[in-house]
C-alpha positions in Angstrom: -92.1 59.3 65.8 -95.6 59.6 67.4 -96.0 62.7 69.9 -97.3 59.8 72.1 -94.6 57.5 71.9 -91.9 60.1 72.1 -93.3 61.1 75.2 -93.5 58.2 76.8 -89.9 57.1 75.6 -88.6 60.8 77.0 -90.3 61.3 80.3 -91.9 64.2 79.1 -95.9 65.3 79.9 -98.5 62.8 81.9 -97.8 60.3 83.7 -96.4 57.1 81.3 -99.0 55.3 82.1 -102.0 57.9 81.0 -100.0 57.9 78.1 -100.3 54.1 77.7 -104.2 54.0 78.3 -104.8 57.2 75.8 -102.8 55.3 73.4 -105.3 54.0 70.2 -104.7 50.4 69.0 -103.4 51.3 65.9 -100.9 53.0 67.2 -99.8 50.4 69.9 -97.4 47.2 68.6 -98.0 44.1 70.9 -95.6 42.1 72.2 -97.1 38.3 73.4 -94.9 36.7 75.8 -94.9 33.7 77.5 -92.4 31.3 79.8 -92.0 27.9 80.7 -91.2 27.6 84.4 -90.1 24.4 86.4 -92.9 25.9 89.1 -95.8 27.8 89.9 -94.4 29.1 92.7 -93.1 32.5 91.6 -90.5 32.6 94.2 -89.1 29.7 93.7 -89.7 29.2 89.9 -87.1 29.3 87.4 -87.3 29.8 83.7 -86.7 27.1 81.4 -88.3 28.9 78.0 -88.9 32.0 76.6 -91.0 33.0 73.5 -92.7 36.1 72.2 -94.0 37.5 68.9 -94.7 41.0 68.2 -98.2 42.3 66.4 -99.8 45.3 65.2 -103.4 46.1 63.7 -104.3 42.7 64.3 -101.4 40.9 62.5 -98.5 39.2 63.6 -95.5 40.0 62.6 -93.8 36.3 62.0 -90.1 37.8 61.8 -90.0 38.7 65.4 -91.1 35.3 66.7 -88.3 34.5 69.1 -87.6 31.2 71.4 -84.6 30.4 73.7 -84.4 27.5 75.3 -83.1 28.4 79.3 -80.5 27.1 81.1 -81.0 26.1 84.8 -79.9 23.6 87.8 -83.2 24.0 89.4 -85.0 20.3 90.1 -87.1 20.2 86.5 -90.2 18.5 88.5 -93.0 17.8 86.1 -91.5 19.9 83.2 -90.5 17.3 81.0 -93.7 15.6 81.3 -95.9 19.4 80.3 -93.2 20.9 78.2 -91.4 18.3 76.7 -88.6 19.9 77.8 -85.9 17.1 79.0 -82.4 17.9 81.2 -80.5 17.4 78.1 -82.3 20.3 76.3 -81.9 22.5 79.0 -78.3 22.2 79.8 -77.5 23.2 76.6 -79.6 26.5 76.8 -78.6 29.9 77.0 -78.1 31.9 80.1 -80.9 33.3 81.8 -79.7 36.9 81.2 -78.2 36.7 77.8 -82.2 35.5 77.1 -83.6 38.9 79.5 -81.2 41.4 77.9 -82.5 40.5 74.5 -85.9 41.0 75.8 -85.3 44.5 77.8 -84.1 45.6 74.4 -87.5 44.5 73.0 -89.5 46.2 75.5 -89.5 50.0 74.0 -92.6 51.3 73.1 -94.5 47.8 73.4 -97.5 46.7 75.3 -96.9 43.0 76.6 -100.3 40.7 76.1 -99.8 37.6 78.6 -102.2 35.3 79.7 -101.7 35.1 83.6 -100.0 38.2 83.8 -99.6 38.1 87.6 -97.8 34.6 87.6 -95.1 35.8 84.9 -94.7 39.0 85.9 -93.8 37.5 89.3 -91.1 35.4 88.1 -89.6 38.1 85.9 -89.7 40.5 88.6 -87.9 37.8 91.0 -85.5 37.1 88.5 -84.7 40.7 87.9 -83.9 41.3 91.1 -81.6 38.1 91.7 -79.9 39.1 89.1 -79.7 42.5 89.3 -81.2 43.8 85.8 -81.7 47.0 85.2 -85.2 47.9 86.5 -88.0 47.7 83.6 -91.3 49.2 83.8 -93.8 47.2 81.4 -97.4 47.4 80.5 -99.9 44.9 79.7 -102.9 43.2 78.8 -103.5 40.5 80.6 -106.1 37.9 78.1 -106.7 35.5 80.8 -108.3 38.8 83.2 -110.3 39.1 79.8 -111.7 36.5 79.5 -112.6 36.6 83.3 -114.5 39.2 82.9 -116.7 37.9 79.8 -117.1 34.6 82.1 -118.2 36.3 85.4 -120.8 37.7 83.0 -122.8 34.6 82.3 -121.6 32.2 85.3 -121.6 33.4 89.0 -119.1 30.7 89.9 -116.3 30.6 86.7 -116.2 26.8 85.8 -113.1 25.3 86.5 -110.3 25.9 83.8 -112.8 27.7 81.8 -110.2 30.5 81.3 -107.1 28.4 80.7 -105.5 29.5 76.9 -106.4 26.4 75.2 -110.8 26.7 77.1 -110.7 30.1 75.6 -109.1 29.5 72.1 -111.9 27.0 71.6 -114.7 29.2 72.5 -113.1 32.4 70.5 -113.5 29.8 67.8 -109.3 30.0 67.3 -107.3 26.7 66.0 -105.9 24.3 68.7 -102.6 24.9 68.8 -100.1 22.7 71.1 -100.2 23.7 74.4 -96.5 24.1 76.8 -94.4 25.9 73.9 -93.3 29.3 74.8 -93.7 30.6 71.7 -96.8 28.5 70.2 -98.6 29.8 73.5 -97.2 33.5 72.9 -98.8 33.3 69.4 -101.8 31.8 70.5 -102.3 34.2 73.2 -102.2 37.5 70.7 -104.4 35.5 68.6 -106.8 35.1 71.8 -106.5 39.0 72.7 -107.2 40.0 69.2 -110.2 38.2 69.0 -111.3 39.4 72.9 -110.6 43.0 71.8 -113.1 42.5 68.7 -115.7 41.0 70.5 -116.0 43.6 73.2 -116.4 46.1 70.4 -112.9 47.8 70.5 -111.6 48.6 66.9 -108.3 50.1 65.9 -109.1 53.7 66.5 -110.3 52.3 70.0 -108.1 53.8 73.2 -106.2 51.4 75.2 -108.4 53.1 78.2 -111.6 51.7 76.6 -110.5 48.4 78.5 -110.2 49.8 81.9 -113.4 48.3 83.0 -112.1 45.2 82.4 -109.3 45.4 85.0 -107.1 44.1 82.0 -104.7 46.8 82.1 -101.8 46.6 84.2 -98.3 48.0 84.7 -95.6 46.4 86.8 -91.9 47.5 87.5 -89.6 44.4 86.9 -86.6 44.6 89.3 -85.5 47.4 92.0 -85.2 50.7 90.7 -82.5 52.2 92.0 -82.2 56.1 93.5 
């Protein structure tokens, strides 16, 4: 196993997250998540899909792609409408935690890309917690601060949904790809970060750290971690 990763996995050395930012893109596997949510209201929201794909040196890794479809009683609001996702599909989902104690076994040695990182971080954190997970502490890339920070260079006011996945598929010149599927957006979002990392220059021998500027970076403890 990499020094690095052995490190990080162990508790031993810097801190875990110096040891994430020193870590060189060909050494780092992400994983793209993404979730379908009855509200944007972090709070309140609940899940009703989950998809992510894992990728490495600018590939994805097809065999990892995973969906689950999420049970819940919350009110399904405009849901069905944006993720075609109707009452009947969702009562016969899985449990929310049979769906997050897949993913926490995911989560080893991976660097989550999500675009909006604050909004599903938020409802993963809140779900945690209800449910009383065992605390998780993830890192991330977060594509839609990317591409933030390549707007706010050429427009002092960002145009409205300028930085929304499918504006900055189109401008990174990547295929359209149906919009409101957990896992079609998870794919499409490590497409999108692949493409950011290459036009800001960063290759694979590149340090996670070389994207500090961009306030892109982040790391986020899921649930209460208890003393």
């Amino acid at each position: 196993m990499l020094q690095w990763l052995s490190d990080w996995l162990f508790g031993r050395g810097p801190s875990s997250f110096d040891r994430f930012k020193s870590a060189t893109l060909q050494d780092t596997t992400l994983m793209s998540i993404d979730l379908e949510l009855t509200s944007l209201n972090a709070n309140e929201s609940e899940i009703t899909s989950f998809g992510w794909v894992c990728g490495r040196n600018s590939s994805i890794a097809l065999e990892t792609c995973t969906y689950s479809v999420v049970k819940t009683k919350a009110p399904l609001g405009q849901s069905p409408v944006i993720h075609g996702l109707i009452q009947d599909n969702i009562s016969k989902g899985e449990k929310v935690e049979d769906v997050l104690t897949r993913f926490i076994a995911q989560l080893p040695s991976k660097i989550l890309v999500i675009h909006n990182a604050n909004l599903d971080l938020a409802v993963l954190d809140a779900v945690f917690r209800r449910l009383n997970l065992p605390a998780q502490e993830v890192y991330y890339i977060d594509t839609l601060q990317l591409a933030l920070y390549e707007l706010k260079k050429e427009h002092e006011v960002v145009p409205s949904n300028s930085a929304s996945l499918g504006a900055c598929l189109l401008r990174a010149g990547l295929p359209k790809v149906p919009q409101h599927n957990a896992l079609e957006d998870a794919m499409a979002a490590l497409l999108l970060c692949y493409a950011q990392l290459a036009s800001l220059g960063l290759t694979e021998q590149s340090c996670l750290a070389d994207l500090s500027h961009t306030k892109a970076l982040g790391r986020k403890t899921l649930g209460v971690v208890k003393t």
